[in-house]
N, C-alpha and C positions, 0 to 999 in steps of 0.2 A: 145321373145325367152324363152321357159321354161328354166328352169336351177335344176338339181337333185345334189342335193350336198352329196356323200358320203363317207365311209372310210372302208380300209380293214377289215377284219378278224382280228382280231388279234390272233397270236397261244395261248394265256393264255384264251380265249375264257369260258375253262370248268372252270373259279374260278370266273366268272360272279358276280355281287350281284344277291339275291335273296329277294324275299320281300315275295311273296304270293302262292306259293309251293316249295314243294318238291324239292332239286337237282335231277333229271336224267341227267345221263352222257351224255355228248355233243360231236359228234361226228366233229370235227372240220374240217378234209379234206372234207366232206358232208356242214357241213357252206360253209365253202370256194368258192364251187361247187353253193350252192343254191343262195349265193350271186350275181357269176356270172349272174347266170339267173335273177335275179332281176333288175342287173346292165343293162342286156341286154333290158330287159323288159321297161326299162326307157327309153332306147333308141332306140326303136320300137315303142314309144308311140308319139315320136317326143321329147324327152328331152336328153340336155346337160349334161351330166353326168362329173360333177367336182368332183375329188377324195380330199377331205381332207389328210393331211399329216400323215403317218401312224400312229398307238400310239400303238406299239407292248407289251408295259408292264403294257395296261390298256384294261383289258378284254373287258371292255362294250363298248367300243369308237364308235363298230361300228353302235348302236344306237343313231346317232346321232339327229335325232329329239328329244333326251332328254335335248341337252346339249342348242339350240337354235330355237325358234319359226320365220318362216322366215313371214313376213307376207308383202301384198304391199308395203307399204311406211315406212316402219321399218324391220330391225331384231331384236326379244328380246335375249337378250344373257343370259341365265338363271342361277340360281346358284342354280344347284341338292341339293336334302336334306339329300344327301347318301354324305359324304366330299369324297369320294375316287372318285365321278364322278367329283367331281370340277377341276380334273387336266385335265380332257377334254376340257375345255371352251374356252381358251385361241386359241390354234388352230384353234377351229371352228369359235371364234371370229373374226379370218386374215381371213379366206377363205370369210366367210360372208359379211364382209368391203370392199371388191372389188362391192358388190353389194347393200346395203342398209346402209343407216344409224344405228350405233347401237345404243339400249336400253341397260339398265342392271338392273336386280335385285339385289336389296345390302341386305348386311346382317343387319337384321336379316332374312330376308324374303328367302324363299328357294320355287324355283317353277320347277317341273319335268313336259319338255314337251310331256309326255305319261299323265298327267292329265289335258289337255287342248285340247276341245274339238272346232273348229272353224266350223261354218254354217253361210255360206255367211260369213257377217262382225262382225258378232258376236262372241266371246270367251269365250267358258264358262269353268269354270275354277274349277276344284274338289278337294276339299281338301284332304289330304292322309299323309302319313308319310313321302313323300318326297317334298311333297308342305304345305306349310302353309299360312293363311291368309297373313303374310309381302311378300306374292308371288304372291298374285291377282292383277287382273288388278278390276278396270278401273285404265288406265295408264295418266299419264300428261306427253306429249312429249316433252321434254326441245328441248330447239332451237339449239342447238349443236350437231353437229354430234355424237356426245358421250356422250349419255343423262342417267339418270336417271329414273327406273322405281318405285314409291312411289305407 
């Protein structure tokens, strides 16, 4: 069964982070609308669409392939290099735990997963201002459900 794990809009949407242009104004009832379509899109394609728990007073929430890499036999649970994404984690962490094992990146290490690129079984992992090397893999699986990623 595929499974699309996602999360609202949130209305604080236009105070977004920003890394690599310009703020233009965000039209958020338009979010809202094109999410729908997306949401829809998922599940036209034959996928599950799990809504993660709202986070109305954290603009980016609803990027959440930043906060956790779902991958076969693990989910990585990442820790953004932006600290105001790290309050997303946590939530995605419970939704994600019904379905894999978690990993985690500790600190120092900070990995964004918009810089992790997967082909086949490979991870290639870019370094940026919100990942740093203590956020690359190659990973050592610890045998616990709630592992460590080094």
């Amino acid at each position: 069964m595929l499974i699309a794990v996602t999360r609202a809009v949130s209305s604080t949407l236009a105070e977004c982070e920003l890394t690599h242009r310009p703020r233009d104004p965000i039209n958020v009832a338009n979010a809202v609308a094109e999410h729908a379509c997306y949401e829809e899109a998922l599940r036209s394609l034959g996928a599950t669409v799990v809504r993660a728990p709202p986070e109305p007073t954290l603009p980016d929430a609803v990027f959440v392939e930043d906060t956790a890499l779902a991958l076969d036999e693990v989910a990585v649970v990442t820790r953004p290099g932006s600290p105001t994404r790290r309050r997303e984690v946590e939530s995605m962490a419970k939704v994600l735990s019904a379905y894999r094992p978690l990993l985690r990146i500790q600190s120092p290490g900070t990995l964004d997963g918009g810089d992790v690129l997967r082909v086949g079984r490979k991870l290639y992992v870019g370094l940026s201002s919100r990942t740093n090397r203590g956020g690359r893999f190659p990973a050592r699986k610890n045998s616990s459900a709630s592992g460590t990623m080094k």
